[in-house]
Z-matrix of the N, CA and C atoms (Angstrom, degrees):
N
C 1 1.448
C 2 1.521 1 108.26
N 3 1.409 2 124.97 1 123.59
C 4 1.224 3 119.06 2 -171.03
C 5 1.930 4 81.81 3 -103.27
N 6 1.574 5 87.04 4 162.37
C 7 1.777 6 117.35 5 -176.25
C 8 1.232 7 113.48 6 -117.77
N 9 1.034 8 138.16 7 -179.43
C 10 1.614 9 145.48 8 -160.53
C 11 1.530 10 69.52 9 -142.13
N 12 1.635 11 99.41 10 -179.20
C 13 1.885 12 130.92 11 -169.10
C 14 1.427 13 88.56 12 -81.32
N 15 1.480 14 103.64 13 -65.65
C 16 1.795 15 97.03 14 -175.21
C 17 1.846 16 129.45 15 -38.80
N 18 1.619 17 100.73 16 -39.73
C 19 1.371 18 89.88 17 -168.20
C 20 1.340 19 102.24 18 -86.22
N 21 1.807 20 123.09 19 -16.88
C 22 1.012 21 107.48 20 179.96
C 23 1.765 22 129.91 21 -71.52
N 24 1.433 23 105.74 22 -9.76
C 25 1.091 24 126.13 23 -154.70
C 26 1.800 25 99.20 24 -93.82
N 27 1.675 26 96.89 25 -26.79
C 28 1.540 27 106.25 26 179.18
C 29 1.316 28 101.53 27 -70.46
N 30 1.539 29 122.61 28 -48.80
C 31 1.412 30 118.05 29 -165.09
C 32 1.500 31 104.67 30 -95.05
N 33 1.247 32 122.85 31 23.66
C 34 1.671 33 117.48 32 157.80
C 35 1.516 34 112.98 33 -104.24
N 36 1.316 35 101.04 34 -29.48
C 37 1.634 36 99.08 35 166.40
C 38 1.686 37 124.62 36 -75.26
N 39 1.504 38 104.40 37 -22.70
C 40 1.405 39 119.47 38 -173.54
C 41 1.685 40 104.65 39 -59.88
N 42 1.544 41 88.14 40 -44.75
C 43 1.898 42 100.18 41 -156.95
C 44 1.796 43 88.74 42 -79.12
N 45 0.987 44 116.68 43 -8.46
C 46 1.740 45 117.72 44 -176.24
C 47 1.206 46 92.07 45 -99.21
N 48 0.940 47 140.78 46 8.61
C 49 1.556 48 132.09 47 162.23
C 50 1.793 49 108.50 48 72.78
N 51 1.604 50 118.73 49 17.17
C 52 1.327 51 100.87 50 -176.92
C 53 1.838 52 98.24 51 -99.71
N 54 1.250 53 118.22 52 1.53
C 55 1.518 54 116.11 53 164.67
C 56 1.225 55 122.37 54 -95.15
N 57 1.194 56 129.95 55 112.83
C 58 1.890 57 117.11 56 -176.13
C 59 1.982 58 102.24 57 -110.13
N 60 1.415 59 83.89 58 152.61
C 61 1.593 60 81.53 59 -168.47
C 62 1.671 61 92.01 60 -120.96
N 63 1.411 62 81.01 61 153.73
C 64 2.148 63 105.27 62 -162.76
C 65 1.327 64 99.78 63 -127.86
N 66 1.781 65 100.14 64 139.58
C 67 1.263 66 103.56 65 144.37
C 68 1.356 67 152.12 66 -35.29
N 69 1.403 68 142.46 67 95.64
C 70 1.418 69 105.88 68 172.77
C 71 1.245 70 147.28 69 -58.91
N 72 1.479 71 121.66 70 141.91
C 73 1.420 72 115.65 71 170.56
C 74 1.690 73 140.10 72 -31.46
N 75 1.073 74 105.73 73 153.20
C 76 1.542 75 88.64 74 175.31
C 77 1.347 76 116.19 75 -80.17
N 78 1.541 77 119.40 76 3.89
C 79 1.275 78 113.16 77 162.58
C 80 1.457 79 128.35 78 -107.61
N 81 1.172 80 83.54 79 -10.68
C 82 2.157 81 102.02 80 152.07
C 83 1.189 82 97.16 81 -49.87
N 84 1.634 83 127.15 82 -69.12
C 85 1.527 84 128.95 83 -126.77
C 86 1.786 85 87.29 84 -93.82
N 87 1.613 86 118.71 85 -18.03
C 88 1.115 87 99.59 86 -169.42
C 89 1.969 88 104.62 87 -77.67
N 90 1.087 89 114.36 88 -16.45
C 91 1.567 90 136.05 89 -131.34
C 92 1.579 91 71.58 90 -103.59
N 93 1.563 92 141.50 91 -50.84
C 94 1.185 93 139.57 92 -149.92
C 95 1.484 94 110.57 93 -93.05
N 96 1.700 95 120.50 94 -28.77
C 97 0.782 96 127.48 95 -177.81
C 98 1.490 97 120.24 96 -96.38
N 99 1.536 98 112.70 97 -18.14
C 100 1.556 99 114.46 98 149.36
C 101 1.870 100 126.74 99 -53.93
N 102 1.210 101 112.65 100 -34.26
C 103 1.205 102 159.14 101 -141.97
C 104 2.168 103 77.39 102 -91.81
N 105 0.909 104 92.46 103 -77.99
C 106 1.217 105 87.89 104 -164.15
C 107 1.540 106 121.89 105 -80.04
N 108 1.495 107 115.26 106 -12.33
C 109 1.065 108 131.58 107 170.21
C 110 1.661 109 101.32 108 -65.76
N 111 1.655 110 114.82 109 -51.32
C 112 1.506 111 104.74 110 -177.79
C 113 1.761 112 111.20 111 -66.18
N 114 1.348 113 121.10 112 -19.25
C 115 1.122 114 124.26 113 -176.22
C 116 1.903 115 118.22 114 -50.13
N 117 1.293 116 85.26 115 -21.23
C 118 1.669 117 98.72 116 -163.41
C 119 1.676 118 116.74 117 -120.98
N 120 1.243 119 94.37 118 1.85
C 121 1.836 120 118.42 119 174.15
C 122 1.358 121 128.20 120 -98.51
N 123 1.826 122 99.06 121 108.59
C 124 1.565 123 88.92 122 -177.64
C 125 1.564 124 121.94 123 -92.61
N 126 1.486 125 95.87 124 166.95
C 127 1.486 126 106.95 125 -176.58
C 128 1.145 127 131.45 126 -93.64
């Protein structure tokens, strides 16, 4: 898999521990899962 600068730059900071990764909210998950529910709903 080749990378661009950006993603590599995401996953050199990641593995350095200056990126921390989070749960989403339950209003993330509500916001994402509406989201995709309309994705697939016709009109």
């Amino acid at each position: 898999m080749k990378l661009n600068k950006e993603e590599k730059e995401i996953i050199s900071a990641y593995e350095k521990g200056l990126i921390k990764t989070t749960a989403p909210s339950k209003k993330e998950l509500n916001e994402v899962k509406s989201i995709a529910e309309n994705t697939f709903r016709k009109n």
